[in-house]
C-alpha positions as CSV (number, residue, x, y, z in Angstrom):
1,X,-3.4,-20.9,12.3
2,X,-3.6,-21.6,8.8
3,X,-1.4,-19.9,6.5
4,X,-2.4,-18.6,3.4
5,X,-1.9,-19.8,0.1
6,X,0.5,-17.0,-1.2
7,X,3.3,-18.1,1.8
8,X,2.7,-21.9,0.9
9,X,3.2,-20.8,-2.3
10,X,6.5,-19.1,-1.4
11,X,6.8,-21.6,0.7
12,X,6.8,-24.6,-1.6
13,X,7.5,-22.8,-4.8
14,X,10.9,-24.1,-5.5
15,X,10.0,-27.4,-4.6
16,X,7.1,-27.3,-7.0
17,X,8.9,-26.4,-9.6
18,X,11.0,-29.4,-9.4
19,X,8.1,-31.9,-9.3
20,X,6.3,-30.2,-11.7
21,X,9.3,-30.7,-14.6
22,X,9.2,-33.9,-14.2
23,X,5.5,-35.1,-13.7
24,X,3.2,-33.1,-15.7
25,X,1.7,-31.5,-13.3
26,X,1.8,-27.9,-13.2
27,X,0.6,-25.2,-10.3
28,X,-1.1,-21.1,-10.1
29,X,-0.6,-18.8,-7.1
30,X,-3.5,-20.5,-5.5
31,X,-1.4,-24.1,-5.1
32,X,-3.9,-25.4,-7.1
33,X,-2.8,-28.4,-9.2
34,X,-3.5,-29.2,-12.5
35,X,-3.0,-31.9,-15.3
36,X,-3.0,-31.8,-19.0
37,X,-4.7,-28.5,-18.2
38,X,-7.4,-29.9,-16.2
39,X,-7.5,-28.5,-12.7
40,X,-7.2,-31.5,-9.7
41,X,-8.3,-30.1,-6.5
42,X,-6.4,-30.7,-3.1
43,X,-6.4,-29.6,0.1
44,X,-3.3,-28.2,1.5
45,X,-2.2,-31.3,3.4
46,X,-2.5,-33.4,0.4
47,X,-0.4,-31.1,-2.0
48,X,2.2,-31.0,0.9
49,X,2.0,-35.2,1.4
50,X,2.5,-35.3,-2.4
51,X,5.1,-33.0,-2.8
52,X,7.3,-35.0,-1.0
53,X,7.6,-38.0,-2.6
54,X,7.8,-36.0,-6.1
55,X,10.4,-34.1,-4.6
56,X,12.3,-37.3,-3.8
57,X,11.5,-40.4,-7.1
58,X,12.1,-43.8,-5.8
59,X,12.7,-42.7,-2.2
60,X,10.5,-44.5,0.3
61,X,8.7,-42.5,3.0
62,X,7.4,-44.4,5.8
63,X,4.6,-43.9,7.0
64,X,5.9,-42.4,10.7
65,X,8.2,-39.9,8.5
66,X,4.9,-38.5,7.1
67,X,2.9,-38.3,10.3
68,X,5.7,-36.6,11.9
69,X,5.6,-34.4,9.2
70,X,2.1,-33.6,8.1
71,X,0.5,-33.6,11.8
72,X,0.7,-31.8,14.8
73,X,2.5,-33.8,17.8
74,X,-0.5,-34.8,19.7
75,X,-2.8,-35.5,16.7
76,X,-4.3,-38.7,17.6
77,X,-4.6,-40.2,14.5
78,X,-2.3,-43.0,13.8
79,X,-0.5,-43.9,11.1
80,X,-3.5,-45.9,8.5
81,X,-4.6,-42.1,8.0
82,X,-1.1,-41.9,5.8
83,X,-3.1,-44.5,4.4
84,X,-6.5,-42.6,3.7
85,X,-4.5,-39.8,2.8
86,X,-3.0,-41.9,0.0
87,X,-5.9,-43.6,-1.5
88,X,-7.3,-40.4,-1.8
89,X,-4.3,-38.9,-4.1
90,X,-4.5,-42.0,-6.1
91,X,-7.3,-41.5,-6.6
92,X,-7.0,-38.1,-7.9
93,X,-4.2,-38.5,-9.8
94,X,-5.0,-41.9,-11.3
95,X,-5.3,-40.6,-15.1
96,X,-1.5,-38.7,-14.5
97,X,1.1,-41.1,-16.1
98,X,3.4,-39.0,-15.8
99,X,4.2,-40.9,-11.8
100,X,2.3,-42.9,-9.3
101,X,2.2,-43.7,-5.4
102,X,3.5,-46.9,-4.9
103,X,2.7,-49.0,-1.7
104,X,6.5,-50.4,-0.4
105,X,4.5,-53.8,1.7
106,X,5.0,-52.9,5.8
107,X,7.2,-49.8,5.5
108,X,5.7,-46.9,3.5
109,X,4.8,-45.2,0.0
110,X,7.4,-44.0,-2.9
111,X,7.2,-41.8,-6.1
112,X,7.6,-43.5,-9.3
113,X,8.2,-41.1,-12.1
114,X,7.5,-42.8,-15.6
115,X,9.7,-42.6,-18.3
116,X,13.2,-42.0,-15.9
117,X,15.8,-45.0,-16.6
């Protein structure tokens, strides 16, 4: 069952609205993400993947924390799909400077928020 975007909305509000002062990025009802103004689409896993190192700068995630997370017990992907799921938001968000996803070699992906001391 997929919930709808108005309960991830509720769901993720206050979180959002801590990202969003620091990064740029800003959000509508619909979850949808936007920069400068300029709307960058994501599916509902990726916003939820992101938010979490936005929620937490400099914190590294490994990449077991986020499968456990972000997919279903017996989801048999393994753990490169973090990986996929990664290039694909850098990717997205590559003309943000606001942050980036940073690759920690062997262990997992952190927030870098530009601009913090």
């Amino acid at each position: 069952m997929r919930a709808s975007p108005t309960l991830l909305h509720r769901k993720y509000a206050r979180v959002v609205s801590l990202f969003t002062q620091e990064t740029g990025l800003s959000h509508d009802d619909a979850l949808r993400l936007f920069v400068a103004g300029e709307e960058v689409p994501v599916t509902v896993r990726e916003f939820s993947i992101l938010h979490k190192p936005l929620s937490y700068p400099r914190k590294t995630f490994t990449r077991v924390q986020l499968m456990n997370e972000f997919w279903e017990a017996d989801s048999t992907s393994g753990t490169r799909t973090v990986d996929v799921y990664m290039a694909k938001l850098r990717q997205k968000f590559a003309h943000c400077e606001a942050f980036e996803i940073v690759t920690v070699h062997s262990l997992g992906y952190k927030a870098v928020l530009h601009g913090q001391a």
